[in-house]
C-alpha positions in Angstrom: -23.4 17.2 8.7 -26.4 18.8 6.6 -28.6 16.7 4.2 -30.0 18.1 0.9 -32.6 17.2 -1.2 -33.5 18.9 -4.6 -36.4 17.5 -6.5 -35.5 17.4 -10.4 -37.7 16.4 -13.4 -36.0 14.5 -16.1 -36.8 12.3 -19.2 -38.9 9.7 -17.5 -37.0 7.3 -20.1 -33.2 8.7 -18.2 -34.0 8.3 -14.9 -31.9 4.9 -15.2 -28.8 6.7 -16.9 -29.0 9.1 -13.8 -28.7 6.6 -11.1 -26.6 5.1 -12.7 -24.0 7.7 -13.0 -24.8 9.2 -9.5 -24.4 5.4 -8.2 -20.8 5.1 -9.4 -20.0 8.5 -6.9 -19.6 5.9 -4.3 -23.0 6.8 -2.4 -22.2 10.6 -2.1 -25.9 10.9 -3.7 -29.0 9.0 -3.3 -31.8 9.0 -6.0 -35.4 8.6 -5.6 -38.1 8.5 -8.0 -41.3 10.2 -7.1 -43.3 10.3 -10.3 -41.9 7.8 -12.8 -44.6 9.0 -15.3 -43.7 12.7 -15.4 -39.6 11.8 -14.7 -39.6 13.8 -11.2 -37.0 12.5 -9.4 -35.4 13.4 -5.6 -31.6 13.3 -4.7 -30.1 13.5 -1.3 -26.7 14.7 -1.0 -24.3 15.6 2.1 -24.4 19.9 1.6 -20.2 19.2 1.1 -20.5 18.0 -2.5 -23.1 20.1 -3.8 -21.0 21.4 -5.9 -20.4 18.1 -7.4 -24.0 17.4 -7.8 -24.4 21.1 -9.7 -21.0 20.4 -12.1 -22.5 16.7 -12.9 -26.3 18.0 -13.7 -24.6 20.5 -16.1 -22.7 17.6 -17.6 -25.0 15.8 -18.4 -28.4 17.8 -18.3 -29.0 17.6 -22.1 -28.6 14.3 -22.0 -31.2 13.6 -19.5 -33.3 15.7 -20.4 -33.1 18.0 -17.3 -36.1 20.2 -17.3 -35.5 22.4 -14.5 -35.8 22.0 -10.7 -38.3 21.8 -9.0 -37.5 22.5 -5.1 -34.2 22.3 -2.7 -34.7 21.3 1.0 -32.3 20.6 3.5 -32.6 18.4 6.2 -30.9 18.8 9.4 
């Protein structure tokens, strides 16, 4: 199984509404925050439902205030 991170920044005000939502996937993604000032936040996911991830950011990226990504990792 293959871990990935992406770092994302957001609204700094939405980072609630984002765990939130990814919270009710039934801990398919983990969210971390890294700097609640500027809204960067961190979420793990298992690589299988990365295309979830992708189709739930592009849901609900205006909302959040989604400002881009900032970098993708994987862990092994």
């Amino acid at each position: 199984m293959s871990i990935k991170a992406i770092e994302v920044k957001i609204d700094p005000k939405k980072a609630y509404l984002l765990r939130f939502l990814l919270e009710g996937y039934d801990n398919l993604f983990v969210l971390s925050t890294l700097d609640k000032k500027l809204g960067i936040v961190k979420i793990d996911y298992c690589h299988s439902e990365g295309h979830l991830l992708w189709e739930i950011l592009r849901e609900i990226g205006h909302e959040i205030g989604l400002d881009g990504m900032i970098s993708r990792n994987e862990i092994s």
